[in-house]
C-alpha positions as CSV (number, residue, x, y, z in Angstrom):
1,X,34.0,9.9,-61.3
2,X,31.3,10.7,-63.9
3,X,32.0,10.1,-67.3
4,X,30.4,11.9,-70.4
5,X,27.8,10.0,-70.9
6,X,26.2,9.8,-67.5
7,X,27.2,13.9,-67.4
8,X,25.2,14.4,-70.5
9,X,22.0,12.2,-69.1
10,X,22.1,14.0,-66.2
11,X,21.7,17.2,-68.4
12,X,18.9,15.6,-70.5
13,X,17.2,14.7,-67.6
14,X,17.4,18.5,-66.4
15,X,16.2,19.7,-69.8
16,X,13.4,17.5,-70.1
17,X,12.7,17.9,-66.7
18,X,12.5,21.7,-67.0
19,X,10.9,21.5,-70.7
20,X,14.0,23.8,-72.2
21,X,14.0,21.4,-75.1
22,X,17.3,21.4,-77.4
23,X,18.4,24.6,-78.9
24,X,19.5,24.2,-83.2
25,X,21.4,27.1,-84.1
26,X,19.5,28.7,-87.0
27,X,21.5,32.0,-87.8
28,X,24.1,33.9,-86.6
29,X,25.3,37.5,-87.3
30,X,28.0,39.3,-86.3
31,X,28.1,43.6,-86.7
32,X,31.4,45.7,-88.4
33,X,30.0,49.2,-88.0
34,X,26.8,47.7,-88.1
35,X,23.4,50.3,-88.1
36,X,21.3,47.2,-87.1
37,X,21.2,43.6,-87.5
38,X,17.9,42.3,-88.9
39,X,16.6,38.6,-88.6
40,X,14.3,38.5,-91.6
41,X,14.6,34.5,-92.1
42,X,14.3,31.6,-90.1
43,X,11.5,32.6,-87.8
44,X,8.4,30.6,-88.7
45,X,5.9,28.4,-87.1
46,X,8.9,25.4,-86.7
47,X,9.3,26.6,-83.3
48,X,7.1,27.6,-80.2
49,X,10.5,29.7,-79.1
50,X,12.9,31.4,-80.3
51,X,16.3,32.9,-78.2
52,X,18.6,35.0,-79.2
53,X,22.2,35.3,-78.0
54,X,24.3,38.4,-77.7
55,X,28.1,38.3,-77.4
56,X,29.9,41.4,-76.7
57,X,27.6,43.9,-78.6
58,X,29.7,47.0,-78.3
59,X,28.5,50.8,-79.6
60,X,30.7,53.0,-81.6
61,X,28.7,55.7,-79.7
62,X,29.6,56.4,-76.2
63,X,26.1,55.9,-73.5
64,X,23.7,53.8,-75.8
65,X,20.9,51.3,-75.2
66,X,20.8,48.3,-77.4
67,X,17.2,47.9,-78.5
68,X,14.9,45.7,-80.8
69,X,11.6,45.9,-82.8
70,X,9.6,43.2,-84.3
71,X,7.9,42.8,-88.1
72,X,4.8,41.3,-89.1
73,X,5.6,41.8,-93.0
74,X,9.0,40.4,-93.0
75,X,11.1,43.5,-92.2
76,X,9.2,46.1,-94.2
77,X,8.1,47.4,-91.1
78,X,9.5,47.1,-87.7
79,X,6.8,48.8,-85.8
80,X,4.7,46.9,-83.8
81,X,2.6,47.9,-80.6
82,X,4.4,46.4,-77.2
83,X,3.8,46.8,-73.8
84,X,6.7,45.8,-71.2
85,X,8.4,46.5,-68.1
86,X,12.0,47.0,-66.8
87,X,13.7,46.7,-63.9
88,X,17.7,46.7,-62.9
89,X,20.6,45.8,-60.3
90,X,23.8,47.8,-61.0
91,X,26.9,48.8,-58.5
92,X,30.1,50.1,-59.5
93,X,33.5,49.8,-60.0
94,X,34.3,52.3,-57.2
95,X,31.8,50.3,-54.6
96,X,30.0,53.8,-53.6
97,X,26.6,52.5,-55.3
98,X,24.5,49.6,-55.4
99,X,20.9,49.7,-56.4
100,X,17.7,47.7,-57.4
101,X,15.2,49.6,-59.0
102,X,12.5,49.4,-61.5
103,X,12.8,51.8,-64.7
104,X,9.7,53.7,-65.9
105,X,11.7,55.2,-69.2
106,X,12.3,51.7,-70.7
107,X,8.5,51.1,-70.0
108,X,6.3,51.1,-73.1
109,X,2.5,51.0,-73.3
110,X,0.9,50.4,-76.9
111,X,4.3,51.7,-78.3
112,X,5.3,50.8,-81.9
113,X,9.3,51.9,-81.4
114,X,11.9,50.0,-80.0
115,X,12.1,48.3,-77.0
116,X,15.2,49.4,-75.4
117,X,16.5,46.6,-73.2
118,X,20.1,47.8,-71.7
119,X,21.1,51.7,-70.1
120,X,23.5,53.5,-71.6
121,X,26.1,50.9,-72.5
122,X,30.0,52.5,-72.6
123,X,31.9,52.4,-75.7
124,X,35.2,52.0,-74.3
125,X,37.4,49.0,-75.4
126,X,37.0,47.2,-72.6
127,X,32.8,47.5,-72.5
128,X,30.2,45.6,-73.8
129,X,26.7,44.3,-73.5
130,X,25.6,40.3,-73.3
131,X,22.0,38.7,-72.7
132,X,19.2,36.7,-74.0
133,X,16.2,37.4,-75.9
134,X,13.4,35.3,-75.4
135,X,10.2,35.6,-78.5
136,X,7.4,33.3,-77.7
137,X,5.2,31.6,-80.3
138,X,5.7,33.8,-82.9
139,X,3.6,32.6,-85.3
140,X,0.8,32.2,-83.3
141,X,-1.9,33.9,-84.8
142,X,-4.2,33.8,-81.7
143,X,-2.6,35.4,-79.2
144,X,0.0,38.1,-78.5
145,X,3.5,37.9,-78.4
146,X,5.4,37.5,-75.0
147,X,9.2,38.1,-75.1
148,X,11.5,38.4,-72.0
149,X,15.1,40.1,-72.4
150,X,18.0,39.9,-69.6
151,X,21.1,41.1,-70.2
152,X,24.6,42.2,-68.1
153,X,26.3,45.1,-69.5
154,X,29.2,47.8,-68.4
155,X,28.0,51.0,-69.1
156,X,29.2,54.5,-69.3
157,X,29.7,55.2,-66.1
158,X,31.8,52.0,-65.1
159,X,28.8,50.2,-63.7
160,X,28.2,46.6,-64.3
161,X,24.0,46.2,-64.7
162,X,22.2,43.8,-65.3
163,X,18.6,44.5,-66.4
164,X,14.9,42.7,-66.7
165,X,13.1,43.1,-69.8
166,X,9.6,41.5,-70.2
167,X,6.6,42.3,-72.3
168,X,4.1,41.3,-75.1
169,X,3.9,42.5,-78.5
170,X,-0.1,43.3,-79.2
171,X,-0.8,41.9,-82.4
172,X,-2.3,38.1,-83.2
173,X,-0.2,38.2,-86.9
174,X,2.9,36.3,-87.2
175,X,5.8,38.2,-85.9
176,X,8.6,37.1,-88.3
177,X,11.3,39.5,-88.5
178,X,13.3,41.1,-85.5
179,X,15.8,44.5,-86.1
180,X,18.6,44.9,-83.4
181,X,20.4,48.6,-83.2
182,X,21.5,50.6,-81.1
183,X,19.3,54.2,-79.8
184,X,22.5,56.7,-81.6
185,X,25.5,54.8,-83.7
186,X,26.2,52.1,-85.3
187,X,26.7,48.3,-83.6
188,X,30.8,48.9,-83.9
189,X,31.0,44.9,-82.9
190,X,29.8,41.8,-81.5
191,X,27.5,38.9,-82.4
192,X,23.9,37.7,-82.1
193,X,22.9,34.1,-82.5
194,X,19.0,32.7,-82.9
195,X,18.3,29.7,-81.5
196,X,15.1,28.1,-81.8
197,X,13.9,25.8,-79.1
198,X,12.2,21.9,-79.7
């Protein structure tokens, strides 16, 4: 029978291994009626990677998509130019549809909005979105940006989805502040965690 200790090796073996390094908990925010949620601290040259966490981000407006934008002047300005791609898997609650299909609307090319990473979440009691957000080297002031989103949400239409964000954000400043929101309404309720990565 294992015991904790060997269980734990094992998993240090698996994260060295794999070079996910240990995650420190640097900040974590959690919406009431929320317009965005804005991570102006915390993300510096320290770490090579930064995730961040979602928990139940729910909309108080019906058929949203929860979105972020990035800051090179410490959230003066959240417009900088990204280029991504998107693609989901969703079926419903019904079992009439199942699909796999890549999204040209989320797409951006050299665009300095948001970078809408979920469709058309429900705001029903009962739905919610979760995920990851993965921002890559930050403060590297040599190369872009890469960044890499999946998340599982239930949206609108009582389909569970789970989409594929990735992309880079086209500038060689430091990106060091990231907005959350959602496209109409406020964040009604949830929480987002950053993480950074050794």
């Amino acid at each position: 029978m294992a015991t904790y200790a060997s269980i734990k090796y094992d998993m240090d073996l698996a994260s060295s291994a794999t070079g996910a390094g240990a995650l420190t908990l640097l900040s974590t925010q959690t919406a009431s009626s929320s317009a965005t949620i804005d991570f102006t601290s915390g993300i510096d040259s320290t770490y090579k990677l930064y995730i961040f966490k979602f928990y139940d981000i729910h909309p108080a407006t019906d058929n949203q998509d929860l979105q972020f934008n990035a800051s090179v002047d410490g959230g003066s300005n959240y417009n900088v130019a990204k280029t991504s791609t998107t693609f989901q898997a969703q079926h419903d609650e019904s079992d009439t549809e199942a699909l796999l299909q890549y999204n040209t609307d989320r797409d951006l090319a050299q665009g300095t909005g948001a970078q809408r990473f979920t469709l058309q979440i429900g705001n029903d009691n009962d739905q919610s979105v979760v995920g990851t957000l993965h921002l890559f080297d930050p403060s590297n002031t040599t190369f872009i940006k890469h960044y890499l989103a999946t998340v599982q949400g239930a949206n609108a239409s009582n389909y569970t989805q789970q989409l594929y964000t990735g992309g880079y954000m086209n500038t060689t400043s430091a990106v060091n502040a990231i907005q959350f929101s959602f496209q109409s309404g406020n964040i009604d309720s949830g929480t987002i965690k950053m993480y950074g990565v050794s």
